[in-house]
N, C-alpha and C positions, 0 to 999 in steps of 0.2 A: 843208366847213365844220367836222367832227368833227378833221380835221386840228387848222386853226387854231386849236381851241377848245385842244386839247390842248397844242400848242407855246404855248398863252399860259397854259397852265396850268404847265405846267412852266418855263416862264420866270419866274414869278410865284414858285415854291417856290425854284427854285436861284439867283436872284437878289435876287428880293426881302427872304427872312431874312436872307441876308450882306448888302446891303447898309444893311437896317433897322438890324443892328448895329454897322456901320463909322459910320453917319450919327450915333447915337446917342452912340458914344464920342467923336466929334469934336464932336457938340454941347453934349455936357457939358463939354469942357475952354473951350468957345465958341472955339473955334477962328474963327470966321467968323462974320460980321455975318447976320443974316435975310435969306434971299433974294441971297444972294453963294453957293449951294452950289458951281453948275456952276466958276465962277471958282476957288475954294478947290481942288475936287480936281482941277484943269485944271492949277493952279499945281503941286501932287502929283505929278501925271502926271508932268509936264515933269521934276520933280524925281528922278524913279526910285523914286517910294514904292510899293508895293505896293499898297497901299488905294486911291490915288488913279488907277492904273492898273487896277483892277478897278470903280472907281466911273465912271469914267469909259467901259468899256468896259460895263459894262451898260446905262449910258445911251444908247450909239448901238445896241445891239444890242435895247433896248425900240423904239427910233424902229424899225429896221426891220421888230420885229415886229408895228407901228401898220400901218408903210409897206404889210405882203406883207397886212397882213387887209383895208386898204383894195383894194389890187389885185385882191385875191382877191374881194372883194363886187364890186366893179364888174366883174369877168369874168362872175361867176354874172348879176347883174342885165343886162347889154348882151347877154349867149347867147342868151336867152331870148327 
C-alpha cells in the first residue's frame, strides 16, 4: 500500500502542477465551454498540440493509477 500511496503521490506533483497550469492558460483565453475539457484537449491531441497530448496522456495514465490502487485493494482484501 506504501507503494501505491507513493506512485499517486507522485503522479499528483509531476502531473498535476503542469497540467493545473495548461488548464488555467486555456481557460483564460476560454478556449472551451464548461465541462467540454476532455473533448477540447482530445481535439488538441489529434491536432499534434503538445499541451493537448500531454493533457490527454495524464488523463488515462491517472485512470490507470485509480484502476492498479483499486486492483491493488481488492488483492490485499480477497488474500486475507
Amino acid at each position: 500500500m506504501l507503494f501505491i500511496k507513493i506512485l499517486a503521490g507522485l503522479f499528483a506533483l509531476t502531473f498535476g502542477i503542469v497540467n493545473r497550469r495548461i488548464d488555467a492558460k486555456h481557460r483564460k483565453r476560454k478556449a472551451y465551454a464548461p465541462g467540454d475539457e476532455w473533448a477540447y484537449y482530445s481535439k488538441l491531441s489529434k491536432q499534434g498540440c503538445r499541451e493537448g497530448r500531454f493533457m490527454v496522456l495524464s488523463a488515462w495514465v491517472g485512470i490507470g493509477v485509480v484502476f492498479a490502487s483499486l486492483v491493488y485493494l481488492a488483492s490485499m482484501l480477497l488474500t486475507r
